[in-house]
C-alpha positions in Angstrom: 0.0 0.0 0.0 2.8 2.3 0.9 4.4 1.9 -2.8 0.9 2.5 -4.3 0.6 5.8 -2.1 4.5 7.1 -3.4 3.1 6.5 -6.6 0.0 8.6 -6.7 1.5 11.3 -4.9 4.4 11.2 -7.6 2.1 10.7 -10.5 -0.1 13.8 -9.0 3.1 15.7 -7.8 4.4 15.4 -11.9 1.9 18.1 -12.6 3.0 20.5 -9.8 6.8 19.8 -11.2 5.5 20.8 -14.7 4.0 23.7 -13.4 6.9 25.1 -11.8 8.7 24.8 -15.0 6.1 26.6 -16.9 6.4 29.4 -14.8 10.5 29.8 -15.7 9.2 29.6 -19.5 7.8 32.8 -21.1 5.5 32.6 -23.5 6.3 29.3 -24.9 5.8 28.8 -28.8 3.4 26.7 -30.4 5.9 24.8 -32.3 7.3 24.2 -28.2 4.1 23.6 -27.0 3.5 21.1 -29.9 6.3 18.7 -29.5 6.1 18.6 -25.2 2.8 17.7 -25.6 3.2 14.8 -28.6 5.9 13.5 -26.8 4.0 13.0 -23.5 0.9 11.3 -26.1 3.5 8.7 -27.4 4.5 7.9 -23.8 0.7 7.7 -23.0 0.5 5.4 -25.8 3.2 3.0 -25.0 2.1 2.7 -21.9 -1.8 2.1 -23.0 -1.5 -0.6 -24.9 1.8 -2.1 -23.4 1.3 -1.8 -19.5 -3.0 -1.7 -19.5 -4.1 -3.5 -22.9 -2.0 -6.2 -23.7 -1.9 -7.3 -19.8 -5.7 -7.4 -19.8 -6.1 -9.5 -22.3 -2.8 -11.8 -20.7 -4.5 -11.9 -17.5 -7.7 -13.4 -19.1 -8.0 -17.3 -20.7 -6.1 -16.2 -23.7 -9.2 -17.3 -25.7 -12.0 -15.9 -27.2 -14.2 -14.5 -23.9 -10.5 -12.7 -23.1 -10.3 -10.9 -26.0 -14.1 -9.7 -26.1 -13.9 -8.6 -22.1 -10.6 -6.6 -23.8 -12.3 -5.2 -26.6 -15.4 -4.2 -24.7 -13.4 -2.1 -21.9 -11.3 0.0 -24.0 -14.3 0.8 -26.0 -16.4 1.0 -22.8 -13.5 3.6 -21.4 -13.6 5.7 -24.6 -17.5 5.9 -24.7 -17.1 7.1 -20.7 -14.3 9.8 -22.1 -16.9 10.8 -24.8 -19.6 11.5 -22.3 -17.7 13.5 -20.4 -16.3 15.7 -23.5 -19.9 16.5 -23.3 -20.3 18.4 -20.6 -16.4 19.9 -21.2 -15.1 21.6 -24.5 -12.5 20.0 -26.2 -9.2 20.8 -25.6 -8.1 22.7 -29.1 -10.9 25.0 -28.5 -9.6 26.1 -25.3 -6.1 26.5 -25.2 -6.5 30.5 -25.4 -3.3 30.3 -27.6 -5.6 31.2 -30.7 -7.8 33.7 -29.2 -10.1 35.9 -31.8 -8.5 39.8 -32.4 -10.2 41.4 -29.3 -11.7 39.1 -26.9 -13.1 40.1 -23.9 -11.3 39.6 -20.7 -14.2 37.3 -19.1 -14.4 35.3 -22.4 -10.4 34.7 -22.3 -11.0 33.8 -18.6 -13.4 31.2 -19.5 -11.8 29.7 -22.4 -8.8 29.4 -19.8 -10.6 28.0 -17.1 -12.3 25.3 -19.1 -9.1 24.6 -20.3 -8.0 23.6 -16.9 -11.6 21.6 -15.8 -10.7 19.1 -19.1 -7.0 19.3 -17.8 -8.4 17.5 -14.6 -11.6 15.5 -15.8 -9.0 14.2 -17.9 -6.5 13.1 -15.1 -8.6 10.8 -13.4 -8.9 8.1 -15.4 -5.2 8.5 -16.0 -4.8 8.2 -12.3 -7.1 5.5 -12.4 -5.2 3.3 -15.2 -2.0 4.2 -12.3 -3.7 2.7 -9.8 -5.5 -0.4 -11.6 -1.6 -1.1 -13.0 -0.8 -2.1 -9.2 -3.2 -5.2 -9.3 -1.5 -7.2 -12.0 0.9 -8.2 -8.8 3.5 -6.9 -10.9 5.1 -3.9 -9.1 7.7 -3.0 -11.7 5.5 -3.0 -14.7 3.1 -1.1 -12.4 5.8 1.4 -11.8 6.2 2.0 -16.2 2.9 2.5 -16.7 2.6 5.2 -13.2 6.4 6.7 -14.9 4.9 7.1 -18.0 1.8 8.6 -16.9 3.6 11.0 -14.3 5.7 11.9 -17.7 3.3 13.3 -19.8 1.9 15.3 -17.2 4.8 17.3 -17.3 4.5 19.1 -20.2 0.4 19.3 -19.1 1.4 21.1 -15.9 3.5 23.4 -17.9 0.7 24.3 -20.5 -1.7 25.7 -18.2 0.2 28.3 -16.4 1.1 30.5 -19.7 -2.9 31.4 -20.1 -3.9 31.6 -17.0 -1.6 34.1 -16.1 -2.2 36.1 -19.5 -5.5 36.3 -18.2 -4.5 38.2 -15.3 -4.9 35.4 -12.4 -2.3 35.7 -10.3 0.5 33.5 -10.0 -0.6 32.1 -6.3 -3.8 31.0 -7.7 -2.8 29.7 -11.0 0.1 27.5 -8.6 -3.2 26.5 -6.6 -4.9 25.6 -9.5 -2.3 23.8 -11.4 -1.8 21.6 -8.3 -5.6 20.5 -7.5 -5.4 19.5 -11.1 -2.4 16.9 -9.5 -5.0 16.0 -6.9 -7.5 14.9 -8.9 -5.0 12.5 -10.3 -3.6 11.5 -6.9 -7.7 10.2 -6.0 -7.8 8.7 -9.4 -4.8 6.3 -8.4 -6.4 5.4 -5.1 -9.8 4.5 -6.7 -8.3 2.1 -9.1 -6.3 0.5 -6.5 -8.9 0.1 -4.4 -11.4 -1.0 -7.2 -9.0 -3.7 -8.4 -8.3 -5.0 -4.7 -11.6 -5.2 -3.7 -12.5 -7.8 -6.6 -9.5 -9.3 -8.8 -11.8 -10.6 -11.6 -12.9 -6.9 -13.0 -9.0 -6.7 -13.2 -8.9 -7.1 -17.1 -12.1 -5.1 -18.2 -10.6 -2.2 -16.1 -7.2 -2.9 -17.3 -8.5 -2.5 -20.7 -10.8 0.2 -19.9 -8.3 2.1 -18.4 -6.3 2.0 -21.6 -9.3 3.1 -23.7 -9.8 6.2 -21.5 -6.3 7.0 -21.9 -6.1 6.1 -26.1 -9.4 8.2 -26.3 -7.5 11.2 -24.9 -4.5 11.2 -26.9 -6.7 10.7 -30.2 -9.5 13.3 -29.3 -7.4 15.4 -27.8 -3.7 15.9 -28.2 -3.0 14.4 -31.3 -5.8 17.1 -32.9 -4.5 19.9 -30.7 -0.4 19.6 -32.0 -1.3 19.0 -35.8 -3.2 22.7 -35.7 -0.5 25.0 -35.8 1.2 23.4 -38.7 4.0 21.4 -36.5 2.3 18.3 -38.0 5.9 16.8 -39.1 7.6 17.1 -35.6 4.2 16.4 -33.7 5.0 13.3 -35.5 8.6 12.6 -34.6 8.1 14.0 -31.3 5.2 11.2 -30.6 7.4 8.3 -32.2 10.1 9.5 -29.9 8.2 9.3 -26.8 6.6 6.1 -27.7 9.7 4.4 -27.9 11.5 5.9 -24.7 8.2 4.2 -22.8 8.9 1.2 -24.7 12.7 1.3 -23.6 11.4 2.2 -19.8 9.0 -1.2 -20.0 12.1 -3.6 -21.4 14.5 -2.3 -19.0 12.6 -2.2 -16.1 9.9 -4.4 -16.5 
């Protein structure tokens, strides 16, 4: 339990880090921006299909029910990401980078702040697939998945402190901010630890489900959001890059 509580406070605490960075950058370009952010979605992909999807379908039969129960939770965790993108703008459309000629102050602020609510709806089922990782009983492949997740939020902590500040909240608050966004993760960890514990047989549904919610996001979201400013080329690179670090992570310390 102890190693499981390390990792969600490290996994949460990765935000905080990345927001303390993006306070020492100024104005960071969208070229920058671009390639932070498909690095992180090539590490988030590594570690979807290698430490959540492929285990969930090993932890089954290996026969046909195991590959449907696989199948129907990453699809079940992308329909549960799609209903929330309901209620919560997407994330290109909130970024405030591309912001019409003269916006109003309280229509930047909102922009901004729904920004950030996605930023956080979006860490919990990451936090979740952290925690869920833990109950394959293997702690080192556990550990990638949590490393690889508390990567890419990184450059997300960094991202959100450029706008809100440019929006005139002040640098207390947007620190405040940017770390409940880290808390939200932290809970997420603990409720798929706990979930998993409880009953060991949901273990590959929310394996794979956890993966889905996490393939959903880098599809929807951050894939979309770093081919819009015409970095499509290095997006690209930048995402092959950090899907082969988490692939070298997995071999060398699974």
């Amino acid at each position: 339990m102890t190693i499981v509580l390390l990792t969600a406070l490290g996994v949460g605490g990765a935000t905080v880090i990345g927001a303390l960075i993006g306070f020492l950058i100024k104005s960071p370009s969208h070229k920058f921006n671009d390639a932070v952010l498909s690095f992180a979605a090539g590490i988030m992909l590594a570690a979807a299909v290698v430490g959540l999807i492929l285990p969930s379908f090993e932890f089954g039969n290996g026969d046909a029910v195991s590959i449907i129960i696989t199948v129907v939770g990453i699809l079940g965790g992308a329909v549960c990401l799609n209903l929330i993108d309901k209620f919560v703008p997407h994330l290109h459309k909130m970024t405030g980078f591309d912001q019409e000629l003269h916006p109003d102050k309280t229509s930047q602020l909102n922009k901004v702040l729904l920004f950030v609510i996605a930023i956080a709806i979006h860490n919990l089922p990451e936090g979740l697939a952290a925690g869920v990782s833990f109950g394959t009983g293997n702690n080192a492949h556990a550990l990638t998945v949590a490393g690889g997740i508390a990567l890419q939020n990184i450059p997300e902590g960094m991202i959100i402190i450029a706008p809100m500040i440019a929006v005139g909240i002040s640098k207390k608050k947007t620190f405040v901010i940017a770390m409940l966004t880290g808390v939200v993760e932290v809970i997420g960890t603990l409720i798929g630890y706990f979930a998993v514990s409880l009953s060991t047989a949901i273990l590959p549904f929310v394996l794979a489900f956890a993966g889905g919610t996490m393939l959903y996001v880098i599809s929807d979201e951050m894939i979309p959001e770093t081919h819009s400013h015409g970095n499509e080329r290095i997006a690209t690179y930048a995402l092959l890059i950090g899907f082969v670090v988490m692939l070298l992570l997995d071999f060398f310390l699974g």
